[in-house]
C-alpha positions, 0 to 999 in steps of 0.5 A: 500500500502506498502512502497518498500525500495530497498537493499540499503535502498532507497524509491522507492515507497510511492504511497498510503501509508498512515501515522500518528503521534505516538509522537509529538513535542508539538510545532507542529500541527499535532496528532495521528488523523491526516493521512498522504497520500503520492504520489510519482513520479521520486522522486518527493513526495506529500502528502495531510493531515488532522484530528485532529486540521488541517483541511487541509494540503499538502506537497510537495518535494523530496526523495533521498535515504531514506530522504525526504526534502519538504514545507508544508502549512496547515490550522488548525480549528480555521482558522490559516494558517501555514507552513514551511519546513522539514528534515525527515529520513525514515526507515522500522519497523521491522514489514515492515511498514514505520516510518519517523522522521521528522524535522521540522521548521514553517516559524515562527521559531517554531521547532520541531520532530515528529514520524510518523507511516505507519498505517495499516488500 
C-alpha cells in the first residue's frame, strides 16, 4: 500500500503501509528488523510493531498535515516494558515511498531520532 500525500503535502492515507528503521538513535529500541504497520482513520493513526529486540509494540495518535504526534508502549525480549511519546515529520522519497523522522522521548527521559523507511516488500 502506498502512502497518498495530497498537493499540499498532507497524509491522507497510511492504511497498510508498512515501515522500518534505516538509522537509529542508539538510545532507542527499535532496528532495521523491526516493521512498522500503520492504520489510519479521520486522522486518527495506529500502528502495531515488532522484530528485532521488541517483541511487541503499538502506537497510537494523530496526523495533521504531514506530522504525526502519538504514545507508544512496547515490550522488548528480555521482558522490559517501555514507552513514551513522539514528534515525527513525514515526507515522500523521491522514489514515492514514505520516510518519517521521528522524535522521540521514553517516559524515562531517554531521547532520541530515528529514520524510518516505507519498505517495499
Amino acid at each position: 500500500m502506498c502512502a497518498l500525500i495530497s498537493g499540499d503535502g498532507c497524509i491522507s492515507q497510511l492504511n497498510g503501509v508498512r515501515m522500518s528503521p534505516v538509522k537509529t538513535d542508539p538510545k532507542g529500541v527499535v532496528n532495521q528488523d523491526t516493521v512498522f504497520t500503520f492504520s489510519m482513520e479521520d486522522g486518527i493513526v495506529t500502528a502495531d510493531y515488532r522484530g528485532g529486540s521488541v517483541l511487541r509494540g503499538y502506537l497510537i495518535g494523530r496526523c495533521s498535515g504531514s506530522s504525526m504526534e502519538f504514545s507508544y508502549c512496547q515490550m522488548n525480549d528480555t521482558g522490559n516494558v517501555a514507552g513514551g511519546r513522539s514528534h515525527a515529520e513525514l515526507a515522500l522519497m523521491p522514489d514515492g515511498r514514505l520516510r518519517m523522522v521521528e522524535h522521540f522521548t521514553f517516559d524515562d527521559g531517554r531521547k532520541g531520532v530515528n529514520i524510518i523507511e516505507q519498505r517495499t516488500d
